[in-house]
Backbone as CSV, one residue per row, in Angstrom:
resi,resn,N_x,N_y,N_z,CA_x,CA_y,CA_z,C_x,C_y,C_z
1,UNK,0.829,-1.199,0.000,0.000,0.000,0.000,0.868,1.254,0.000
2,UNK,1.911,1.613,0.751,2.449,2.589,0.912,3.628,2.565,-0.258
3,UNK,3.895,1.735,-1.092,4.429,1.212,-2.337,3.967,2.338,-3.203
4,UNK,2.369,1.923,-3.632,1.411,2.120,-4.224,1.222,3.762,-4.187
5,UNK,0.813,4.445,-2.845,0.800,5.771,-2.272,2.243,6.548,-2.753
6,UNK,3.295,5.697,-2.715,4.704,6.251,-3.161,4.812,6.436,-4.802
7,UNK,3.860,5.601,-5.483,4.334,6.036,-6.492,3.999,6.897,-7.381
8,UNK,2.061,7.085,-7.081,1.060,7.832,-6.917,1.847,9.237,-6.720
9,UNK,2.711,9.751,-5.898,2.878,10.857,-5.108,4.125,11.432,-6.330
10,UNK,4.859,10.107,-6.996,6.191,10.082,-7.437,5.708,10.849,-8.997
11,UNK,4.526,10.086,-9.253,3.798,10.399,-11.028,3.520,11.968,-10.562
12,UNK,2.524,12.283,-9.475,1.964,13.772,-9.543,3.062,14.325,-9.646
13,UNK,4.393,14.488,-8.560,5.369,15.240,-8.927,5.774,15.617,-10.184
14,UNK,6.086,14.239,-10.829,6.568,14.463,-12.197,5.817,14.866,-12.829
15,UNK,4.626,14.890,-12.980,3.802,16.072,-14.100,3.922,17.277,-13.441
16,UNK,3.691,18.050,-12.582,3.685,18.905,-12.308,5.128,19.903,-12.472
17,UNK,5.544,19.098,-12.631,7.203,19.962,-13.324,7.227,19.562,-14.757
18,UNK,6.326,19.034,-15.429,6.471,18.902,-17.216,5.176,19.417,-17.638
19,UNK,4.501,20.270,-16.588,2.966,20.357,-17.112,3.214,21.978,-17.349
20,UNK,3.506,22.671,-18.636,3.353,24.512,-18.063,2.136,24.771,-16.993
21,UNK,2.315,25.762,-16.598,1.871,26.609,-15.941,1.961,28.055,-15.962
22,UNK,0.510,28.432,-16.440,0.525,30.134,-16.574,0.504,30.478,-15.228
23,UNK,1.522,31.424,-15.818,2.179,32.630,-14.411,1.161,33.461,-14.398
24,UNK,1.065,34.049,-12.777,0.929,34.906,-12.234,1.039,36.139,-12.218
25,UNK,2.341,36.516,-13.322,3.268,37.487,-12.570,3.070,38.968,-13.699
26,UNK,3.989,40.015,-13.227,3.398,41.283,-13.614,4.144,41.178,-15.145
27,UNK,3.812,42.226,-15.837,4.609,42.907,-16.949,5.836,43.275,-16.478
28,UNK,6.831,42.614,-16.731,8.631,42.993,-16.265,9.153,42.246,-15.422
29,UNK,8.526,41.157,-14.962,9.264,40.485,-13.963,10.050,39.166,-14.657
30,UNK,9.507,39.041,-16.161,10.603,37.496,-16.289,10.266,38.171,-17.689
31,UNK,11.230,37.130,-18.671,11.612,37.578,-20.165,10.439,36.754,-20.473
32,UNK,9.914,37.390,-21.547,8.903,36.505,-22.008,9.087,35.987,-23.667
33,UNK,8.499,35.021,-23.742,9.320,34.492,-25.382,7.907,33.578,-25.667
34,UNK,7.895,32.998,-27.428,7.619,31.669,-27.874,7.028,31.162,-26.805
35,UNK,5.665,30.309,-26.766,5.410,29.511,-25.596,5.305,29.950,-24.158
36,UNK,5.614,31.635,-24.013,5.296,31.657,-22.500,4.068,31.810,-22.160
37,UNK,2.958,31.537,-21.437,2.092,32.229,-20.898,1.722,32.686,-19.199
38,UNK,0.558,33.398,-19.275,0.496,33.841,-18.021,-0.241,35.158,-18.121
39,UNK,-0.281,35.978,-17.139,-0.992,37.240,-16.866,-0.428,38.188,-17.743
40,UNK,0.991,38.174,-17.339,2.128,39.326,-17.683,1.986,39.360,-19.342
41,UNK,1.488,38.216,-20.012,1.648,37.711,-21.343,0.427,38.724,-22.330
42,UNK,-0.538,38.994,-20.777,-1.688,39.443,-21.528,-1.340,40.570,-21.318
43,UNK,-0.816,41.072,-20.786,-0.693,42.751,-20.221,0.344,42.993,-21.258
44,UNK,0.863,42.280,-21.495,2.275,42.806,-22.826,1.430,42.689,-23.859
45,UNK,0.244,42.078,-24.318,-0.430,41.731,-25.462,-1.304,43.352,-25.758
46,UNK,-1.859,43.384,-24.739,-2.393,44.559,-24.387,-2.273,45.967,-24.418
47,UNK,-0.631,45.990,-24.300,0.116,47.417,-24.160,0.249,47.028,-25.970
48,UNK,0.844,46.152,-26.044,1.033,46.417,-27.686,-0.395,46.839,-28.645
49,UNK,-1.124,46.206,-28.401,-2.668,46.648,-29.194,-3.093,47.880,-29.257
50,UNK,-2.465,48.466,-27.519,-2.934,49.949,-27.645,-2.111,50.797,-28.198
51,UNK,-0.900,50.324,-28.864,-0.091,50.713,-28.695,0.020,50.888,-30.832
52,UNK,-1.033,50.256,-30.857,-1.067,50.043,-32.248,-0.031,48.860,-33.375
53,UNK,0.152,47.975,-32.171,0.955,47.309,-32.615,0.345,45.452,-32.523
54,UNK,-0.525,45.047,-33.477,-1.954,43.836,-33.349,-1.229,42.984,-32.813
55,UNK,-1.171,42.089,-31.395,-0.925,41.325,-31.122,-1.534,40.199,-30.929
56,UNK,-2.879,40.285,-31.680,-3.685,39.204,-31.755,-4.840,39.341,-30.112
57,UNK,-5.425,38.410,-29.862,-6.680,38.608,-28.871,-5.623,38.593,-27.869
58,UNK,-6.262,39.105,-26.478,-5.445,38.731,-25.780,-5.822,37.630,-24.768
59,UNK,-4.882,36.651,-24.646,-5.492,35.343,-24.508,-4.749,34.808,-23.451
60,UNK,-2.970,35.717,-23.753,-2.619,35.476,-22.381,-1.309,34.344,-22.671
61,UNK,-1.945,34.304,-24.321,-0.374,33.030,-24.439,0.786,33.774,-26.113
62,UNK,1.587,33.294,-25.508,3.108,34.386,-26.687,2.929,33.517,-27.437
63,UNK,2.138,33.805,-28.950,2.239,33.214,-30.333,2.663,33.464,-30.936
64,UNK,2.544,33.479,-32.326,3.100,33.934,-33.062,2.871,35.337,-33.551
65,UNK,1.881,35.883,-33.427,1.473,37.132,-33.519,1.911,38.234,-32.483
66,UNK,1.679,37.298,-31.216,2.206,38.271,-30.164,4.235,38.255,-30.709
67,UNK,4.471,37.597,-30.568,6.148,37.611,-31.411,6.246,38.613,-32.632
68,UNK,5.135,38.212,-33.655,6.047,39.353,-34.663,4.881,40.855,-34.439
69,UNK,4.603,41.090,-33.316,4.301,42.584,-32.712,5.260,42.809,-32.335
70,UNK,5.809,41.848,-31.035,7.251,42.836,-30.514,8.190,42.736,-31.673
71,UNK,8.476,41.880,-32.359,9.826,42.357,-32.977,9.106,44.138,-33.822
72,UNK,7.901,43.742,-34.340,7.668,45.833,-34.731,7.511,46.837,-33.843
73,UNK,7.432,46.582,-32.867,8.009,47.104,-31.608,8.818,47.631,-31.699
74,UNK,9.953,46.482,-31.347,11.302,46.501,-31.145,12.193,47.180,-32.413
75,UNK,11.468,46.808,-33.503,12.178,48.310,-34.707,11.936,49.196,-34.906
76,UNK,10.603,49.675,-34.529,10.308,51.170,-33.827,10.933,51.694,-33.258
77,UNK,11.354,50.913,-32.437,12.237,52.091,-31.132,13.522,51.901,-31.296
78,UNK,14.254,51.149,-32.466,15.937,50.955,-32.308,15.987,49.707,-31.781
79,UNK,15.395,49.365,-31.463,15.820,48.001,-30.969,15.858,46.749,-31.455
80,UNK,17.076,45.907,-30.850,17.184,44.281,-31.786,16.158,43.789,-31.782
81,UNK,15.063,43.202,-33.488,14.143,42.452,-33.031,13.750,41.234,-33.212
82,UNK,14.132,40.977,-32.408,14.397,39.233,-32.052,13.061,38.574,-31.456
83,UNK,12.094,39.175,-31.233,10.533,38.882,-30.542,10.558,38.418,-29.312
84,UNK,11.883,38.872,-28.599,11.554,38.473,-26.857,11.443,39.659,-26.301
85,UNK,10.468,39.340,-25.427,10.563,40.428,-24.705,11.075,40.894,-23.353
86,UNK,12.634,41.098,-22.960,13.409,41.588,-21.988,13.279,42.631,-21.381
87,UNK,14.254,43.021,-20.826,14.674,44.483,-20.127,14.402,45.448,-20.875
88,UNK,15.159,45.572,-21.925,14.929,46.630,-23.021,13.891,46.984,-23.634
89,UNK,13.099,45.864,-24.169,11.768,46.068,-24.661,10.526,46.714,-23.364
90,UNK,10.689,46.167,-22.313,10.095,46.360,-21.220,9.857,47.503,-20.337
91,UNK,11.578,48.397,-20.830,11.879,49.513,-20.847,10.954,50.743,-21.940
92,UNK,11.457,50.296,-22.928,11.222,51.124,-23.948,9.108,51.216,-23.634
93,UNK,8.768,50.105,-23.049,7.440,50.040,-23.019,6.833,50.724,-21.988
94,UNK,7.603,50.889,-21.037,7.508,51.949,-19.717,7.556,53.170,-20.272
95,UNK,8.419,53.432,-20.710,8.074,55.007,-21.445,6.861,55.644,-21.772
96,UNK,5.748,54.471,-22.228,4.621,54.787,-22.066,3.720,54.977,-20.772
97,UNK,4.028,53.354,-19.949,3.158,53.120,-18.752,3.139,54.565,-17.993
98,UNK,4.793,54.945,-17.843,4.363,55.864,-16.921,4.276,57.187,-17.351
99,UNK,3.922,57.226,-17.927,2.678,58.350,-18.695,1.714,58.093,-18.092
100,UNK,0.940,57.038,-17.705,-0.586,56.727,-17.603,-1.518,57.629,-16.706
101,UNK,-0.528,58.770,-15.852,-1.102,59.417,-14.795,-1.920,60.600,-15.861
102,UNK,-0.734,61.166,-17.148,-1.194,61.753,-18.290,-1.821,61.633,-19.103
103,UNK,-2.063,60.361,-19.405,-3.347,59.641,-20.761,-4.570,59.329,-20.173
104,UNK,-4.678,59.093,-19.147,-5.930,58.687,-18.430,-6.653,59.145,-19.228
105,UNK,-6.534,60.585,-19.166,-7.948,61.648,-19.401,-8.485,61.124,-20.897
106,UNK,-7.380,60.292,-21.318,-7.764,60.270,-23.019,-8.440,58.448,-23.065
107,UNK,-9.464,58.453,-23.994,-9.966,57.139,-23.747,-9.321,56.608,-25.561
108,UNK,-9.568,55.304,-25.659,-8.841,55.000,-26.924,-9.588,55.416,-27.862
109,UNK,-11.081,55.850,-27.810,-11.580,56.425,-28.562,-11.202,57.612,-29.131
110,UNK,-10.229,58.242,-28.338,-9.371,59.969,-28.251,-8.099,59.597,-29.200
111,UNK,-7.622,58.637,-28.355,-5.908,58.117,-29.127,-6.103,57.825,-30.830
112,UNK,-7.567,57.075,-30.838,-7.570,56.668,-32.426,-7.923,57.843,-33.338
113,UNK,-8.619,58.730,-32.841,-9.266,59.545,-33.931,-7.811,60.558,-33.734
114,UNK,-7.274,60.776,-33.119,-6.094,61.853,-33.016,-4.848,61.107,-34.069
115,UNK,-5.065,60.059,-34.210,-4.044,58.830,-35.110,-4.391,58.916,-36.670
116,UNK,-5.903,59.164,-36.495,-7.080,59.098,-37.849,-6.301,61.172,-38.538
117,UNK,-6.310,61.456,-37.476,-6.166,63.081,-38.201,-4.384,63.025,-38.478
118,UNK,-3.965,62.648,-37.857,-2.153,62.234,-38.352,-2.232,61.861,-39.572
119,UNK,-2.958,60.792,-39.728,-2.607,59.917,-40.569,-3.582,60.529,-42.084
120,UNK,-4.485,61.253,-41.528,-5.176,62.141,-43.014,-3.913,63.105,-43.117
121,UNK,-3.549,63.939,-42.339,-2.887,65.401,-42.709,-1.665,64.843,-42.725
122,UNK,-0.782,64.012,-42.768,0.676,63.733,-42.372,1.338,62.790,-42.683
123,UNK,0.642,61.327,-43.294,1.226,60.233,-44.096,2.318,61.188,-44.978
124,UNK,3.255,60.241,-44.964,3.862,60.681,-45.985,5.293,62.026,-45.285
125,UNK,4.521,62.525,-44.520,5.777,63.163,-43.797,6.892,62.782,-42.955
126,UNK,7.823,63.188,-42.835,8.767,62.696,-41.865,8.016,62.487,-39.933
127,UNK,8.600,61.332,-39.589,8.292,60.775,-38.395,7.685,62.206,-37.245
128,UNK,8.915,62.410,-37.291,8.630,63.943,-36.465,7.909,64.720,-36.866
129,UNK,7.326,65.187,-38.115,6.480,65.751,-38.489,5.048,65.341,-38.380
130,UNK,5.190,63.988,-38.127,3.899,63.510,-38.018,3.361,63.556,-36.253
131,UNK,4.768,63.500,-35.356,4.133,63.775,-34.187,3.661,65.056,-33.919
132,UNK,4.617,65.887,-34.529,4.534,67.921,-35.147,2.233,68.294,-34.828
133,UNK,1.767,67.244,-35.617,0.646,67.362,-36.253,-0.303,66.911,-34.512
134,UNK,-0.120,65.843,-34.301,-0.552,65.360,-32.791,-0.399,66.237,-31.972
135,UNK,1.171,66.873,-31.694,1.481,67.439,-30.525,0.536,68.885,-30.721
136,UNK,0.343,69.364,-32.128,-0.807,70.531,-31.917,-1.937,70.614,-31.794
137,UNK,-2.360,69.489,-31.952,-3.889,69.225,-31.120,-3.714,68.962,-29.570
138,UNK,-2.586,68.661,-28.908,-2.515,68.468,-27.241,-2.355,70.128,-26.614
139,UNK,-1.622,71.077,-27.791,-1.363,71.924,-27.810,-2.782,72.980,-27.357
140,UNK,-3.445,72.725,-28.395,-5.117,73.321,-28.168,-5.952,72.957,-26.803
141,UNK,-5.483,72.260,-26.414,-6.261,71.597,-25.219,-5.566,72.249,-23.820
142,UNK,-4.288,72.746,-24.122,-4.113,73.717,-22.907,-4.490,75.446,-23.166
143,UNK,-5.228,75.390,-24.540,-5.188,76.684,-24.795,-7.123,77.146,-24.468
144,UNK,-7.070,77.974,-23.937,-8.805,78.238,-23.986,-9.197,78.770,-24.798
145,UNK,-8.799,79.291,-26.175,-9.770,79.808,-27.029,-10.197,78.571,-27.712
146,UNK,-9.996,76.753,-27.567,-10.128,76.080,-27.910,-11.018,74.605,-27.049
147,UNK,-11.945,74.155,-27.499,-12.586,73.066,-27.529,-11.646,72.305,-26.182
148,UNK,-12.187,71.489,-25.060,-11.177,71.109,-24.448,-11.297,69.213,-24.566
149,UNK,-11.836,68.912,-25.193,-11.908,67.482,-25.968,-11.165,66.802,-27.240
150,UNK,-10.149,66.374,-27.373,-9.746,65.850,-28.437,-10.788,65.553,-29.896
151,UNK,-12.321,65.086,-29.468,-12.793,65.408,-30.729,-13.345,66.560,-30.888
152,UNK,-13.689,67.417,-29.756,-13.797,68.941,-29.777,-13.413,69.486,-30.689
153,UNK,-11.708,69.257,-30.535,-10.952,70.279,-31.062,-10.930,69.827,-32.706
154,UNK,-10.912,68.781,-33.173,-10.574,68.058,-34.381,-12.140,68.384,-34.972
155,UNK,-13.728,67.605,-34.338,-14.790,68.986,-35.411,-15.103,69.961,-35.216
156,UNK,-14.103,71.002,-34.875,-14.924,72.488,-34.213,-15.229,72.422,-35.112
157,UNK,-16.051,73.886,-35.730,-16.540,74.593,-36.854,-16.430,76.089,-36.195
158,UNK,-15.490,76.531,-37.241,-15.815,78.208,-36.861,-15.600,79.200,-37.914
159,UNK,-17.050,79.633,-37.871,-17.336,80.602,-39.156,-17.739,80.242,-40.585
160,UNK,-18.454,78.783,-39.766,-18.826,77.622,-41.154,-17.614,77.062,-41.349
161,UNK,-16.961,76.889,-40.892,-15.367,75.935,-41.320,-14.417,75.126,-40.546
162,UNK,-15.137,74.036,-41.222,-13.967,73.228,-40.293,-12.523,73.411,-40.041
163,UNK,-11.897,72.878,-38.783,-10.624,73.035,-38.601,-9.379,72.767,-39.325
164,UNK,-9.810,71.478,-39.690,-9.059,70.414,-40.248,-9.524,70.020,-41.874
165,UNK,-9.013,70.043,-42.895,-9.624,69.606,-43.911,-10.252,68.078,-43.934
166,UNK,-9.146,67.689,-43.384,-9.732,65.729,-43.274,-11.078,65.423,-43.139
167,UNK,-11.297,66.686,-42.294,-12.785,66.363,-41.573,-13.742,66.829,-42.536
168,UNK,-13.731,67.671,-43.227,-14.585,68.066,-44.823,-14.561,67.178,-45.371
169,UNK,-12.700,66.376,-46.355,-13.290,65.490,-47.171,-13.277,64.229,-47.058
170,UNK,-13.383,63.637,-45.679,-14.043,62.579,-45.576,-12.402,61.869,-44.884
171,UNK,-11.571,62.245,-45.454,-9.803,61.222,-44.971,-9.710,61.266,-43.566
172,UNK,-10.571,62.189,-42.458,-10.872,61.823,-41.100,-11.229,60.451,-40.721
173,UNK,-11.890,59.659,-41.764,-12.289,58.264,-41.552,-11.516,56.671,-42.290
174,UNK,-10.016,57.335,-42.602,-9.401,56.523,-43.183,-8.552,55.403,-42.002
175,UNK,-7.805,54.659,-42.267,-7.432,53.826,-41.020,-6.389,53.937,-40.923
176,UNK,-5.613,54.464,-40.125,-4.353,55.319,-39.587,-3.277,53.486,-39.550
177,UNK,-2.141,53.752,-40.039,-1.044,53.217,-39.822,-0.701,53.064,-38.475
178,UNK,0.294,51.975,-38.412,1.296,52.139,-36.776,2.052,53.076,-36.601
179,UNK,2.503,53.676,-37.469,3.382,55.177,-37.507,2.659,56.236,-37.138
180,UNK,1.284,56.238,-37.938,0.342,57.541,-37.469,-0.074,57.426,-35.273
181,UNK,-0.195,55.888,-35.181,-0.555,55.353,-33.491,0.748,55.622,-32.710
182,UNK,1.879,55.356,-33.318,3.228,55.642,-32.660,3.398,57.054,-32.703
183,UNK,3.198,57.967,-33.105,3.168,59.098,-33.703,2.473,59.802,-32.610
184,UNK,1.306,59.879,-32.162,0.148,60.087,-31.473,0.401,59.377,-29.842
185,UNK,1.239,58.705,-29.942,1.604,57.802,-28.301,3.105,59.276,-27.947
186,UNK,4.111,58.941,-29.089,4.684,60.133,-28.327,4.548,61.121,-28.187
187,UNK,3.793,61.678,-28.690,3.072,63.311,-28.330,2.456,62.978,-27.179
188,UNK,1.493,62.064,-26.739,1.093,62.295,-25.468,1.847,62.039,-24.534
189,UNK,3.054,61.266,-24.551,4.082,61.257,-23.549,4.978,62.192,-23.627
190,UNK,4.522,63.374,-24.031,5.083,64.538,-24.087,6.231,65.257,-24.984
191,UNK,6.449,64.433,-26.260,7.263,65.098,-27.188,6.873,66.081,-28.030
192,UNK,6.972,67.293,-28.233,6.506,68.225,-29.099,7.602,69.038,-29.555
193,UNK,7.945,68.492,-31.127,8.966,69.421,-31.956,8.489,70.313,-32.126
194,UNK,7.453,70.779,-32.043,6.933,72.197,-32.616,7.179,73.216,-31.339
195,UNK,7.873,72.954,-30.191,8.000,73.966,-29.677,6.626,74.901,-28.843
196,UNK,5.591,73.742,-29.119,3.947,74.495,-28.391,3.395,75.335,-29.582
197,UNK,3.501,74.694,-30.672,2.513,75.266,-32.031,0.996,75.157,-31.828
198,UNK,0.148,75.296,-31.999,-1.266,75.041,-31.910,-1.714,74.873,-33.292
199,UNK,-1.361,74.633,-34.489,-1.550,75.220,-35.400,-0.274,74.618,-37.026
200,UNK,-0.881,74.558,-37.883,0.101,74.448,-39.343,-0.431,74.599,-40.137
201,UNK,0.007,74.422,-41.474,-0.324,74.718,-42.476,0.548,74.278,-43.524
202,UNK,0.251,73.816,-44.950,1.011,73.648,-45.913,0.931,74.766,-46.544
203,UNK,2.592,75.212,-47.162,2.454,76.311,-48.071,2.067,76.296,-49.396
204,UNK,2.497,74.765,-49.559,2.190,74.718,-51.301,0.971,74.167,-51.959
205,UNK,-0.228,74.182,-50.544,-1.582,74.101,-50.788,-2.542,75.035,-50.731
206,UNK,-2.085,76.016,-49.538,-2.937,76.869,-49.497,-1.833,78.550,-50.118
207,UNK,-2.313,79.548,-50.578,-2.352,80.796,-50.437,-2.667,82.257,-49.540
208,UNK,-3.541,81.477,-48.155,-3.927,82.205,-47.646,-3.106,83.301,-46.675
209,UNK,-3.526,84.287,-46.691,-2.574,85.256,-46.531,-2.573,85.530,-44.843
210,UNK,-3.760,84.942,-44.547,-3.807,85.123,-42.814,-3.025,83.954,-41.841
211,UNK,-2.942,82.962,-42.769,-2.306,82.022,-41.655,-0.657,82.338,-42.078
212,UNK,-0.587,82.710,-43.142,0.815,83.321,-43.297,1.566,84.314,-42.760
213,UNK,0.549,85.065,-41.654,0.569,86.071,-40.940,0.965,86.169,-39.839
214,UNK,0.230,84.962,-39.155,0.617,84.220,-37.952,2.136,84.321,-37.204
215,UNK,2.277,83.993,-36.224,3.507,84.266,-35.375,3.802,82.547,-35.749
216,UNK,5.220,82.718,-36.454,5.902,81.566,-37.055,6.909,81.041,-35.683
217,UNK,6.424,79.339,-35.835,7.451,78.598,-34.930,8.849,77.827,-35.286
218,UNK,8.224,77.253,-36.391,9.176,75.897,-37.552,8.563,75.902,-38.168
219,UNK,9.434,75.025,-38.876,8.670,74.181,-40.631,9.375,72.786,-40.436
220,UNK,8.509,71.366,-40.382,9.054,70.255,-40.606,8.472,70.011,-41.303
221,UNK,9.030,69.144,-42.497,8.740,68.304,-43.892,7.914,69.880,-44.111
222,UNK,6.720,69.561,-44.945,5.900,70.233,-45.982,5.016,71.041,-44.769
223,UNK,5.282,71.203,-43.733,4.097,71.780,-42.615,5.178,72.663,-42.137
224,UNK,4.477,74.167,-42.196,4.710,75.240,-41.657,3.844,75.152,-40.035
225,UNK,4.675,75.605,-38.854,3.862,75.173,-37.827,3.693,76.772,-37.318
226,UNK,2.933,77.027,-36.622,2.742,78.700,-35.556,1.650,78.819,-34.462
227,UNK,1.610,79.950,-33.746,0.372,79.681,-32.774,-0.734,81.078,-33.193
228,UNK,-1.360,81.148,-32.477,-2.417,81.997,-32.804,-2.510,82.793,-31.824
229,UNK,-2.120,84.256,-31.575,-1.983,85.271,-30.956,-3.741,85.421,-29.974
């Protein structure tokens, strides 16, 4: 009997060290790769999605999808991408988290349509120019002659006219790239080349003589940037 009980005890052991087991554990506490799962698995799945980077449902297990997100991740930001996710990646992903005291206010409904107006007015421009375009809509939102809502500010109408052209001809509703979502993540974690522009303009579209008037900040790529007195 106690043979029997011994060996019983000997089998459970041994599965239980060949059986995975999803972890517990947070975002950053172990490298995650191929085959890991667990909590932390979903919370990395998670940051990437919002992050505009599809890591598939989040389910909580590192597939193949969740793998080739981080490696576009990981070439986003300079980094080797090898689809694990370490120190570095984990790092580079904090850059966001702790922002979160700052994004709160914004729901993903805010992040996408602010991605949607990048990606109408700014495809095609240099990286920085495209955050240029984001960071002046965060810009408006500390300013009070302006709307204090991200879609506020993107359909005002003033004087019969929309703000934004996108929003007239319809490219407000096109589906923004990972560049336009990456684009729109570092502006809200606070990068702004424009120096606190509220405001741009292309020169070689429009003629108008009033925004040309304006108190000038920069010019990146094809966007003249300024604020409004």
């Amino acid at each position: 009997m106690r043979k029997t009980v011994a060996k019983v005890l000997l089998i459970f052991v041994l599965l239980s060290t060949l059986t995975p087991v999803a972890m517990a554990a947070s975002l950053g506490d172990r490298t995650l790769m191929m085959g890991s799962t667990g909590d932390d698995v979903a919370q990395l799945q998670q940051q990437l999605n919002t992050l505009g980077f599809w890591a598939g449902f989040v389910d909580g297990i590192f597939g193949p999808k969740t793998e080739a997100a981080v490696k576009r991740f990981q070439s986003s930001r300079g980094l080797w991408a090898d689809g694990i996710a370490g120190p570095q990646t984990f790092r580079a992903l904090n850059v966001h988290s702790s922002y979160r005291g700052t994004t709160g206010r914004f729901s993903q409904r805010d992040i996408e349509l602010l991605a949607r107006l990048v990606y109408a007015e700014a495809r095609g421009e240099p990286y920085t120019g495209q955050v240029a375009v984001a960071a002046t809509v965060l810009n408006r939102l500390k300013d009070p002659k302006y709307p204090k809502t991200i879609p506020g500010i993107i359909f005002q109408v003033v004087d019969g006219y929309y703000q934004y052209s996108p929003v007239e001809n319809g490219q407000i509703y096109l589906t923004p790239d990972e560049t336009a979502r990456r684009a729109v993540m570092d502006a809200i974690a606070g990068y702004d080349p424009t120096g606190g522009a509220t405001t741009f303009f292309n020169p070689g579209k429009t003629n108008d003589q009033w925004v040309r008037s304006r108190t000038y900040i920069t010019t990146i790529g094809n966007h003249v940037f300024f604020t409004i007195e």
